[in-house]
C-alpha positions in Angstrom: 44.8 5.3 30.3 43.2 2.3 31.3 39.4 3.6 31.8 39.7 4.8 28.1 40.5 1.7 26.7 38.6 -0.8 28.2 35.0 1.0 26.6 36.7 1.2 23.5 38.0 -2.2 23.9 34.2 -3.6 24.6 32.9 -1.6 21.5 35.2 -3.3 19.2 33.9 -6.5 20.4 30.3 -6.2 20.5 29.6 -3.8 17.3 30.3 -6.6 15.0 28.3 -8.9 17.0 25.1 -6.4 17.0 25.6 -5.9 13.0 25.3 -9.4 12.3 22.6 -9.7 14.8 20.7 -6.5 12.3 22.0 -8.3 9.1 20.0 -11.6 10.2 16.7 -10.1 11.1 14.1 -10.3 8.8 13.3 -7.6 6.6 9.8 -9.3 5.1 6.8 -10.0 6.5 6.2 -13.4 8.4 5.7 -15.4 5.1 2.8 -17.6 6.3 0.3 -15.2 7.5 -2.6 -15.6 5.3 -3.0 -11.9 4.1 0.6 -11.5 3.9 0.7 -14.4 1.6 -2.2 -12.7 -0.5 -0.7 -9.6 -0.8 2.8 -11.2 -2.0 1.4 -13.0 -4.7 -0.6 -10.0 -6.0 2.7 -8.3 -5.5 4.9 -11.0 -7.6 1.8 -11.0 -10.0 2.4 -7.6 -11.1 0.4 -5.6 -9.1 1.5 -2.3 -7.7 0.5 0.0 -4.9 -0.1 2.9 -7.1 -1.6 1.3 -10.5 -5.1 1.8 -9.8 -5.6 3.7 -13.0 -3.6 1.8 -14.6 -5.6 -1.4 -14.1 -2.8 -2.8 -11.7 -4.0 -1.3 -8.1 -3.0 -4.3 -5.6 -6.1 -3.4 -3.8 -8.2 -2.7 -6.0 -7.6 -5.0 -8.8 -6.0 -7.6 -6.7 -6.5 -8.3 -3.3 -10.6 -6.7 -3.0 -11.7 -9.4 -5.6 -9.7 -12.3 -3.7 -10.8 -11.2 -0.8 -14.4 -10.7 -2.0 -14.9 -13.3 -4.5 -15.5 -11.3 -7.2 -14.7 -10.6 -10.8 -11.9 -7.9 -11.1 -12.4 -4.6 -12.9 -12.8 -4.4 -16.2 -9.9 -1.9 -16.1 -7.2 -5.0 -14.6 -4.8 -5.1 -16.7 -3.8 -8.5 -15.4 -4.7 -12.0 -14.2 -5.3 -12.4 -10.6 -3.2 -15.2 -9.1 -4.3 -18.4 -7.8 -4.9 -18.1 -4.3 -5.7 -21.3 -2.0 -9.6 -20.6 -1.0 -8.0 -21.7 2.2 -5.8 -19.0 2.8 -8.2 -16.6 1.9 -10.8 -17.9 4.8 -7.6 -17.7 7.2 -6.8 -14.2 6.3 -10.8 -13.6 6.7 -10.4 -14.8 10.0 -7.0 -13.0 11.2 -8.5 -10.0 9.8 -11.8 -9.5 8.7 -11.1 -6.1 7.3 -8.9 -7.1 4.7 -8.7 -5.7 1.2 -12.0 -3.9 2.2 -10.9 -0.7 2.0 -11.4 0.2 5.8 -9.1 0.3 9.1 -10.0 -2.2 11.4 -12.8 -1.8 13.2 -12.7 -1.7 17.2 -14.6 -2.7 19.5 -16.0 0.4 22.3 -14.9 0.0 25.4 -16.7 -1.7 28.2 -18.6 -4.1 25.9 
């Protein structure tokens, strides 16, 4: 009777110690990575993943001008937010491929 109870014993203790562990982890991304940053302020400025035709692609309407410097489409629907031009060189840096519309590009091995 004993072996039985002492596993159920220790599960009762540490279950509510791992779901408060899963409560507390963060569910966003790490708020002061530069293109992180970009992408939430397109995101709170209206712009969706899927509202390309619309005129309110994140990408393309959003974060490809930032990125780029450029004038948005003239189908943007809306207002692109003001982004430090500081942020925008870090997220350049971090990750050059940003809002360009390609995966990352590798380098081959053995150079």
């Amino acid at each position: 009777m004993h072996a039985r109870t002492m596993p159920l014993l220790v599960s009762l203790l540490v279950t509510p110690l791992l779901a408060q562990f899963a409560q507390s982890a963060p569910t966003q991304p790490v708020r002061w990575h530069p293109c992180a940053r970009i992408a939430a302020a397109c995101t709170q400025a209206g712009f969706v993943p899927n509202g390309t035709n619309r005129g309110l692609g994140i990408m393309s309407d959003c974060i490809r001008p930032i990125m780029s410097g450029t004038p948005q489409r003239k189908q943007a629907t809306k207002a692109l937010p003001q982004i430090d031009p500081q942020v925008v060189a870090a997220c350049n840096e971090r990750n050059p491929n940003f809002g360009k519309g390609g995966r990352p590009k590798t380098q081959p091995a053995g150079t």
